[in-house]
N, C-alpha and C positions, 0 to 999 in steps of 0.2 A: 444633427448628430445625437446618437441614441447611447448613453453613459451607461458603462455594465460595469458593478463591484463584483469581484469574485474573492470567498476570502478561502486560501490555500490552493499550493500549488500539485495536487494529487493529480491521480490519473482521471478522476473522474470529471475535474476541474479542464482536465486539458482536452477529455472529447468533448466535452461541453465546450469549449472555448473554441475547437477546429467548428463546429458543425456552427455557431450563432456567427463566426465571422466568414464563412464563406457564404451562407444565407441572409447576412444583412449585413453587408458592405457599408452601410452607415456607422453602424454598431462603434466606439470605444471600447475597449474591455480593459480593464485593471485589476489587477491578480497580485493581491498581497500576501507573502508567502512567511510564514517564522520562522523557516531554517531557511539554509542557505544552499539547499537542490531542490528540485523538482521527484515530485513521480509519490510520495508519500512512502507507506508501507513497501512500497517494492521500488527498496533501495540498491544502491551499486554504490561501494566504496573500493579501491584504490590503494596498494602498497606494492612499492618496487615491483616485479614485473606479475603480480597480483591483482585480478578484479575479480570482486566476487557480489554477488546478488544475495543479502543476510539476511534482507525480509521476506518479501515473496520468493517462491526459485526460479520460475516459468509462468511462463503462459501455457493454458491449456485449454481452450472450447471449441464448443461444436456451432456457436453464435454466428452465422454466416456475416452480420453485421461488421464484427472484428475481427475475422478471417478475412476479407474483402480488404478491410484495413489498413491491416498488417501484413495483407501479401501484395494489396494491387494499389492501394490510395498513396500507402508513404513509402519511401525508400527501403530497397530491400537488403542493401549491401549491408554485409555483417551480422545479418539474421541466421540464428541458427538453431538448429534441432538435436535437442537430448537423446540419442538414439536409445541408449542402455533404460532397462526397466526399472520400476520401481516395486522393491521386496516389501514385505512386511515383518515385524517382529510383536512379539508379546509381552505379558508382565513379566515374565522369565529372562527377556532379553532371547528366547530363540529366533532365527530368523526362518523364514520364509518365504518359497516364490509368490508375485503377487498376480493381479491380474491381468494377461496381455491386452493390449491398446495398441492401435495404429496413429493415436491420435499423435499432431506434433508437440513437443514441450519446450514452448519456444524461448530464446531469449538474444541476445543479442553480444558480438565479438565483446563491445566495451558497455556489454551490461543491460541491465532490464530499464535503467534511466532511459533507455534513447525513447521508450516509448513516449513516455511526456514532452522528452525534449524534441521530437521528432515532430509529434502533434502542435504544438507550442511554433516551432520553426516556420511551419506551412499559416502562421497566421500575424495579424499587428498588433495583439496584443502588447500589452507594456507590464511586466511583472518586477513587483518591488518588493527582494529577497532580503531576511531577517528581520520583517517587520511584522511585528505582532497586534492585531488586531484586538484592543480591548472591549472594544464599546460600538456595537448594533444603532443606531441612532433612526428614525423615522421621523422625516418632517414635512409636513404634509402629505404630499401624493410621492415625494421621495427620497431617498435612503442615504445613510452618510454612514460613513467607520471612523473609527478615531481610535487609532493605533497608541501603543504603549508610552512611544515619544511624546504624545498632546498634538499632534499633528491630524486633522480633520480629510478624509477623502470623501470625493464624491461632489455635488450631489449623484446617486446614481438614480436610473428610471427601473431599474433594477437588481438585486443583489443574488448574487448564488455562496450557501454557505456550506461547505464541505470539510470539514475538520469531524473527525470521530463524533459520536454521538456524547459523549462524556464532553468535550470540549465544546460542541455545537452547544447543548445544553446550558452549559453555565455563558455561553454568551446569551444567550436566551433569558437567562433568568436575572441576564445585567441591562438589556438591552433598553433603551429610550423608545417605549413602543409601547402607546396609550390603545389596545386591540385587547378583546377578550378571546381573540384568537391566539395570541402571543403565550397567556397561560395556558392554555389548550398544547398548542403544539411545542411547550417547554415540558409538559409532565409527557407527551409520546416520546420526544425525544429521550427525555432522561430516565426512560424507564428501557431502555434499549438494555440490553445484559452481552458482557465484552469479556475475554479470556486476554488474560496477560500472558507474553513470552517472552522468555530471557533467552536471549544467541549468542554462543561463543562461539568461533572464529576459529579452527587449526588447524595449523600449517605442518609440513612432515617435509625431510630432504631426501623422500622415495614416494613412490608410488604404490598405493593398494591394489592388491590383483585379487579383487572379488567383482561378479560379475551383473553389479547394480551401479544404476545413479542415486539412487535413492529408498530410505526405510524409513517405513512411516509403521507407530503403532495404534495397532488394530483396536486396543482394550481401553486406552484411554489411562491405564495402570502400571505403568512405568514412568521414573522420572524424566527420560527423553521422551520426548514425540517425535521428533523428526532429524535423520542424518540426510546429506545430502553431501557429492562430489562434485566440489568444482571444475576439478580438472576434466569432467564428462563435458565441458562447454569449452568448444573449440577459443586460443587466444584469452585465457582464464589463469591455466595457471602452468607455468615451464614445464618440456618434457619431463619426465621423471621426479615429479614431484606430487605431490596429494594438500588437497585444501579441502576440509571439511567444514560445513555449515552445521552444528548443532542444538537446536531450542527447543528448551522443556520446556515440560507440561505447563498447564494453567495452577496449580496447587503449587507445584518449585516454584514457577517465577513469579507466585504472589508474595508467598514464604520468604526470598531468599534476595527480592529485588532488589535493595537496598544494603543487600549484604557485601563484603566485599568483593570486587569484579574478581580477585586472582584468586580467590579459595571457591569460585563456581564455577572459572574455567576450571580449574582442577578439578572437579566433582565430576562435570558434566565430558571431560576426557576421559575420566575412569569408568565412568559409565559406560562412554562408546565405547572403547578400549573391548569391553565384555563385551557387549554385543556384536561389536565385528569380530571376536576371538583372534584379537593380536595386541600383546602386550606393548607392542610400541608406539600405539595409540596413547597412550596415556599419558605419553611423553612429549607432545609438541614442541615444536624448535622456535617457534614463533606465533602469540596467537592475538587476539580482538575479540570484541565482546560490543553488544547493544542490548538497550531491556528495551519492549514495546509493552505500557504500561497499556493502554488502548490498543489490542492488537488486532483483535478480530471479535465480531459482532455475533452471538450463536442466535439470534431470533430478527427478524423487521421489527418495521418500526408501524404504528399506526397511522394509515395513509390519509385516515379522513384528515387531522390538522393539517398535513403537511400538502394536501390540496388544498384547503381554505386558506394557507399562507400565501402559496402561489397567486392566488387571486388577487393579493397585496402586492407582489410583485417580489415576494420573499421565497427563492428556491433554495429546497436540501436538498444535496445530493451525494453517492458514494455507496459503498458497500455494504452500508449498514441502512439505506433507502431499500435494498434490492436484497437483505437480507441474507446474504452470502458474504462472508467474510475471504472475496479470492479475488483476484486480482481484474481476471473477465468481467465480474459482476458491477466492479467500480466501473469498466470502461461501459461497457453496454446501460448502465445508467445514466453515466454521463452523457452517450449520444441522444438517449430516451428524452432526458431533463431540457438538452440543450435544444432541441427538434419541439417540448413544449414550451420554451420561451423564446424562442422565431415565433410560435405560429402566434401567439401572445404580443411581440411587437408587429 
């Protein structure tokens, strides 16, 4: 029996985890997770008869790998396509049409989770939810965790560690790991550079008649980056009603992260409010809010360490491995990672 740590439960952890346990049926895998879902950045939460996707919004690639996937590998019921297009706006807040695509912008009846939980499903893994991983440990040829409790896992013959590069890093630089490889691939890791977003949540008791799913801005110069309709995903959100996803900028949600959640929902409504040109945006009936402190990675990471770790039997993996900060890029590396540590055992 071959013992596999995986610390987090992201996407990238779970194509990693389908492709090593249907290639080596021996394998254990253990997937310590800090919160209490799966799927990381491309969340799905849940109010009365509301689901909505407030990290990622969709799937979207041309990766034949995750297309295969996501159409033919895992179950397809409840899979569905964002027909409506995605506009653009500027620092002005004008809008405009954007560029047509055929591509599909997938996600799922009850959310963009299923992909994790779907991947996850099709395998024996064992994942132990709200456990926080403090401490990397290497003893001898192999590898232990020792979570916040003082509770020791492992030994494993192997570890995959997927947590943002900000979080990978300070375990790195905590880690019980006598390697001059270890300071190597602790300064690639921590020199990774990551945009923070703050997401407000809101709800409306009507529906918008404009004729997008989504505005993203062009310029980089406006306090929103990005709107998004829920109710453009089939089973999201009741006829006749509207659910907006909105998260600023990198510069707002450094500014403001910490500030209070009800005066940036406010802000970031009045904002949309102008951009859509309908003052009743501003007025939500009901809203929610997340900051992702670690949100998205704008450069890679230096591959040579994180080859030389591999060789120890220490894999990074995620979106910030594959230098894309989107949702595709965590999965496709995660099959990438999981396909070099099969051929590895």
């Amino acid at each position: 029996m071959t013992e596999i740590g995986i610390i987090g439960a992201g996407a990238a952890s779970a194509a990693a985890t389908f492709v090593i346990d249907r290639a080596c049926p021996d394998a254990e895998i253990t997937i310590l997770e800090k919160s209490g879902g799966v799927c990381g950045r491309a969340a799905t939460r849940r109010h009365d008869e509301l689901t909505y996707d407030y990290g990622a919004n969709y799937l979207k690639t041309d990766d034949e790998r995750i297309i295969d996937l996501i159409t033919e590998t895992l179950n397809t019921d409840g899979l569905v396509d964002v027909s409506e297009p995605i506009y653009t706006f500027d620092a002005s807040g004008t809008v405009a049409a954007g560029r047509e695509t055929t591509a599909p912008k997938w996600s799922y009846r009850r959310g963009l989770t299923q992909i994790a939980k779907r991947l996850f499903a099709r395998t024996d893994a064992t994942i132990a939810r709200r456990t926080r991983v403090e401490t990397i440990r290497r003893r001898g040829e192999e590898w232990e965790f020792v979570d916040a409790d003082g509770k020791t896992w492992g030994p494993f013959a192997a570890i995959l560690v997927s947590p943002p590069a900000p979080q990978t890093a300070q375990l790195l630089a905590d880690a019980e790991w006598e390697s001059p490889i270890r300071s190597a691939l602790h300064t690639a890791v921590d020199a990774v550079p990551y945009r923070t977003v703050w997401t407000a949540v809101l709800h409306y008791p009507f529906e918008l008649e404009v004729p997008y799913y989504g505005l993203v801005n062009t310029d980089n110069e406006h306090t929103v980056g990005w709107i998004s309709r829920e109710e453009c995903k089939p089973a999201h959100v009741p006829s006749g009603e509207s659910l907006l996803i909105v998260q600023a900028n990198d510069e707002w949600s450094r500014k403001r992260y910490d500030a209070d959640p009800a005066a940036n929902v406010n802000r970031l409504a009045t904002e949309t409010a102008a951009i859509i040109g309908d003052d009743r945006v501003a007025d939500p009936d009901w809203t929610d809010q997340q900051g992702w402190r670690d949100a998205l990675p704008t450069t890679g990471v230096d591959m040579a360490p994180i080859r030389d770790a591999a060789s120890e039997g220490l894999y990074c993996l995620g979106d910030w491995v594959a230098g894309e900060g989107r949702l595709p890029a965590a999965l496709a590396n995660g099959l990438t990672t999981g396909h070099q540590l099969k051929d590895a055992l």
